[in-house]
DODOMAR-722319 format. One record per residue: residue in one letter; residue number from 1; x, y, z of N, C-alpha, C in turn. Coordinates in steps of 0.2 Angstrom, whole numbers. Atoms other than C-alpha are relative to their C-alpha. Layout:
N
  midren  lumdo  n.east  n.north   n.up  ca.east  ca.north  ca.up  c.east  c.north   c.up
       a    NUM       X        Y      Z        X         Y      Z       X        Y      Z
...
% end
This chain:
142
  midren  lumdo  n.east  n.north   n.up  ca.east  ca.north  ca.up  c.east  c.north   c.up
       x      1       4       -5     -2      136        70   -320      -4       -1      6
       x      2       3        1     -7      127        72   -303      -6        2     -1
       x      3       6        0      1      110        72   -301      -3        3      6
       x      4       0       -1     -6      111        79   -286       3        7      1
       x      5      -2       -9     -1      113       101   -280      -1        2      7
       x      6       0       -3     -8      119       106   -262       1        7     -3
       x      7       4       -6      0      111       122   -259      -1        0      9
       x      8       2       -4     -6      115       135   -243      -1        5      0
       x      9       1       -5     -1      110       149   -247      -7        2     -5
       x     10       7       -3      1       96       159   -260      -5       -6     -2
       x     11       3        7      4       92       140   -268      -3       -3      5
       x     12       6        2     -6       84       135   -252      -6        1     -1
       x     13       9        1      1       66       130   -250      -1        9      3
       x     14       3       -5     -5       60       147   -243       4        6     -3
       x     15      -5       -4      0       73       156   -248       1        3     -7
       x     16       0        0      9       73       156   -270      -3        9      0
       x     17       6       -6      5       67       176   -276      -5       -3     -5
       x     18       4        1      5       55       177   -288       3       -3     -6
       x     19      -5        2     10       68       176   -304       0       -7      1
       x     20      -3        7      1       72       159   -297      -4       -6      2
       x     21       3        3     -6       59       152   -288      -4       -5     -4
       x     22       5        6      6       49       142   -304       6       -6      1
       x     23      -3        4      2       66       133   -307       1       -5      9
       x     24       0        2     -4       69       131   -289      -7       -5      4
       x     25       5        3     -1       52       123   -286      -2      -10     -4
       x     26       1        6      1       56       108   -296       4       -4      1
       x     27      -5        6     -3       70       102   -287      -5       -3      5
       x     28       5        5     -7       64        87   -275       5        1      7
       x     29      -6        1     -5       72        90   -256       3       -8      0
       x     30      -5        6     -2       85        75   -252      -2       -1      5
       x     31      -3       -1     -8       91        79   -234       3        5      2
       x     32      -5       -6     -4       99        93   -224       8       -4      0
       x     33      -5        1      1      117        91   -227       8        4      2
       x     34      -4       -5      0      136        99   -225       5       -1     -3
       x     35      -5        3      4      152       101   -233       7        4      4
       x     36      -6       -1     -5      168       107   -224       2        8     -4
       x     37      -4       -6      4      174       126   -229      -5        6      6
       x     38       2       -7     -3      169       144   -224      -5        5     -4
       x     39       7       -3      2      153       154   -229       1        8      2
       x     40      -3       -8     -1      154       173   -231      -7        3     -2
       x     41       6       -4      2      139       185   -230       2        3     -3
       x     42      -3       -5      6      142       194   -246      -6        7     -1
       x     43       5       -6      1      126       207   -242      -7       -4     -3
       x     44       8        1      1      111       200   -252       1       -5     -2
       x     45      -1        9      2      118       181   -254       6       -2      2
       x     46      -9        3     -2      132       169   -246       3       -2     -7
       x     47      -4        4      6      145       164   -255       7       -7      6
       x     48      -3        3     -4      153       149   -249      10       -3     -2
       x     49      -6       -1      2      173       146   -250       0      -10      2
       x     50       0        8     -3      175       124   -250       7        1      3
       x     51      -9        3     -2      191       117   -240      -3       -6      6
       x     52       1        6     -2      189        99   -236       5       -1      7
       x     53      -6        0     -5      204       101   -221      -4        4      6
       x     54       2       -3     -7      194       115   -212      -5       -4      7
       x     55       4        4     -6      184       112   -195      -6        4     -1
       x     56       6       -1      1      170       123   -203      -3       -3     -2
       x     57       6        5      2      154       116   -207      -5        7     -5
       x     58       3       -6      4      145       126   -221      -7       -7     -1
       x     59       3        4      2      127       119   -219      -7        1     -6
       x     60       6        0      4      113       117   -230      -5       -7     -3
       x     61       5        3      4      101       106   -242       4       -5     -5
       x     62      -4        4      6      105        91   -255     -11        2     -3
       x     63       5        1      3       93        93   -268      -1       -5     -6
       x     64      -1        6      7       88        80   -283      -2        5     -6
       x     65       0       -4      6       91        89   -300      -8       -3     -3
       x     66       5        4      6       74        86   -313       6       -2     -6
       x     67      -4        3      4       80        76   -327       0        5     -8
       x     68       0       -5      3       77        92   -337       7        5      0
       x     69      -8       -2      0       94        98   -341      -2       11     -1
       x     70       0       -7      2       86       119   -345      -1        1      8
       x     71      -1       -1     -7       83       120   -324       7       -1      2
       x     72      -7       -1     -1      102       116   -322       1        6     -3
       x     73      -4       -6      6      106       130   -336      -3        8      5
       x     74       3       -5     -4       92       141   -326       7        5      7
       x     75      -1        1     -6      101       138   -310       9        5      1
       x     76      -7       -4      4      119       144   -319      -1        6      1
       x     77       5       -5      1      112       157   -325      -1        4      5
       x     78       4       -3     -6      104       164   -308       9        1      4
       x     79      -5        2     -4      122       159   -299       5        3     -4
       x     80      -8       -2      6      133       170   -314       4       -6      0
       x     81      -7        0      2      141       156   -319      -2       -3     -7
       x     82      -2        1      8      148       151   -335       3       -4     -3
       x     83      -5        6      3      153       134   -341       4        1     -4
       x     84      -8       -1      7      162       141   -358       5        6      4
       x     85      -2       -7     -1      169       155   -345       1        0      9
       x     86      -1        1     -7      171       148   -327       6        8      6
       x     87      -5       -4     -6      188       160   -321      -5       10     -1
       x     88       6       -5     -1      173       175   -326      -4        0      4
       x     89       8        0     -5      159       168   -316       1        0      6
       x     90       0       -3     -8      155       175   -300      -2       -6      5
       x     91      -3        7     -3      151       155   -295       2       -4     -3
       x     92      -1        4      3      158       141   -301      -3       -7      5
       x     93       0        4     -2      151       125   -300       3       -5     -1
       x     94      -3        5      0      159       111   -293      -4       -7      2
       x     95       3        5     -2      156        92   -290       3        0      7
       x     96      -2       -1     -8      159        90   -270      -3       -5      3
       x     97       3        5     -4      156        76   -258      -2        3      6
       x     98       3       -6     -9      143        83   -242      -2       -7      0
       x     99       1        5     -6      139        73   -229      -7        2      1
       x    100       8        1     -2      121        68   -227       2        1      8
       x    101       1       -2     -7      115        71   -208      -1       -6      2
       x    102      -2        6     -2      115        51   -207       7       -1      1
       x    103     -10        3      0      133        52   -212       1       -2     -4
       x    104      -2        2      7      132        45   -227       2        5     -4
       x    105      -4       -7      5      142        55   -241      -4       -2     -7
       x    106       3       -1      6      133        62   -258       4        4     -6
       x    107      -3       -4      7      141        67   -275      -4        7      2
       x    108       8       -6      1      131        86   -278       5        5     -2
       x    109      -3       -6      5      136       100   -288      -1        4      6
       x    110       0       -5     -6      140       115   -275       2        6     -5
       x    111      -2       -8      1      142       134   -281       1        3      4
       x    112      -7       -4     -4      158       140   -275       0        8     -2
       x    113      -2       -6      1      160       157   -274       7        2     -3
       x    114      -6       -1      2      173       163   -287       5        6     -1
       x    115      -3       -5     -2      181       179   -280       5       -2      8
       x    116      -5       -1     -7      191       184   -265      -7        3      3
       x    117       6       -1     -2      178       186   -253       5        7      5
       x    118      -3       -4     -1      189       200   -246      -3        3      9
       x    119       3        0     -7      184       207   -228      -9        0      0
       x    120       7        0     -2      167       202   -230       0       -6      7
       x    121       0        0     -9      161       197   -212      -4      -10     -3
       x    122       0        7      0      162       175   -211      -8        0      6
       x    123       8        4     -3      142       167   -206       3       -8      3
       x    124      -3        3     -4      153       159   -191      -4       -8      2
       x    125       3        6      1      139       145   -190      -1       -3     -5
       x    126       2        3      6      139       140   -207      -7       -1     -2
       x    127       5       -1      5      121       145   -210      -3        6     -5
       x    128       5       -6      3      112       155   -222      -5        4      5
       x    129       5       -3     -3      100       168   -210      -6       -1     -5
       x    130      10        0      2       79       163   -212       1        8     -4
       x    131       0       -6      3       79       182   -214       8        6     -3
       x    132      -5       -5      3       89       192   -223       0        7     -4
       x    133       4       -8      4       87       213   -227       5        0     -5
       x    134      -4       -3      8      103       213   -240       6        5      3
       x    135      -3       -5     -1      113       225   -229       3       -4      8
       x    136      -4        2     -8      120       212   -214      -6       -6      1
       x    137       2        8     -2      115       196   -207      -8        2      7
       x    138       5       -2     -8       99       196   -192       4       -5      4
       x    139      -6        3     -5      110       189   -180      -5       -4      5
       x    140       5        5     -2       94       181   -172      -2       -6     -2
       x    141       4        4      3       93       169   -183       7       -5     -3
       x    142      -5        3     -2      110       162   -181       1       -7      4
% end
């Protein structure tokens, strides 16, 4: 098990809602990080698609798990997904090698979006936008 949660989207420092934001306040940051695949604005949260071949960069955060296994359950939870129930959940998490900003590579549970992201419009730089109304990307912040 990894001890360790890459996070590019609402599980970012700054970024967590309310619902989430107790749980997300007890991860410790790591480092800025990325993993290879494509990111899709899905209206009020990305959802990122891995594929360790592509030349996209989907970036974000390594965060260190507490050693409290009910903030992992939370974090499910908040991300629909469902260990007894993965091909149901809306993410599935997986274990994933990202690339520190050093270069060095880190084990880290990622939450894969588990649909067909369908014609939802690709976040071409691989980041989650600072702001986000729920209804499109701020393209300033790109």
């Amino acid at each position: 098990m990894s001890d360790y949660l890459f996070v590019y989207g609402t599980l970012q420092t700054g970024h967590a809602p309310d619902e989430i934001a107790h749980a997300v306040e007890t991860l410790q940051h790591v480092g800025s990080a990325f993993v290879r695949g494509v990111l899709y604005d899905l209206g009020e949260y990305p959802g990122a698609v891995l594929d360790p071949s592509s030349k996209q960069k989907i970036s974000g955060m390594v965060l260190q798990l507490p050693e409290d296994a009910n903030v992992l359950r939370q974090l499910d939870e908040y991300e629909g997904f469902d260990p007894n129930a993965p091909d149901e959940s809306l993410f599935v998490r997986v274990l994933q090698e990202v690339v520190m900003e050093s270069g060095r590579t880190l084990r880290c549970w990622v939450y894969v979006y588990n649909r067909d992201p369908g014609s939802s419009p690709v976040l071409t730089h691989g980041k989650y936008p600072k702001k986000h109304s729920g209804s499109g990307i701020d393209k300033d912040t790109q």
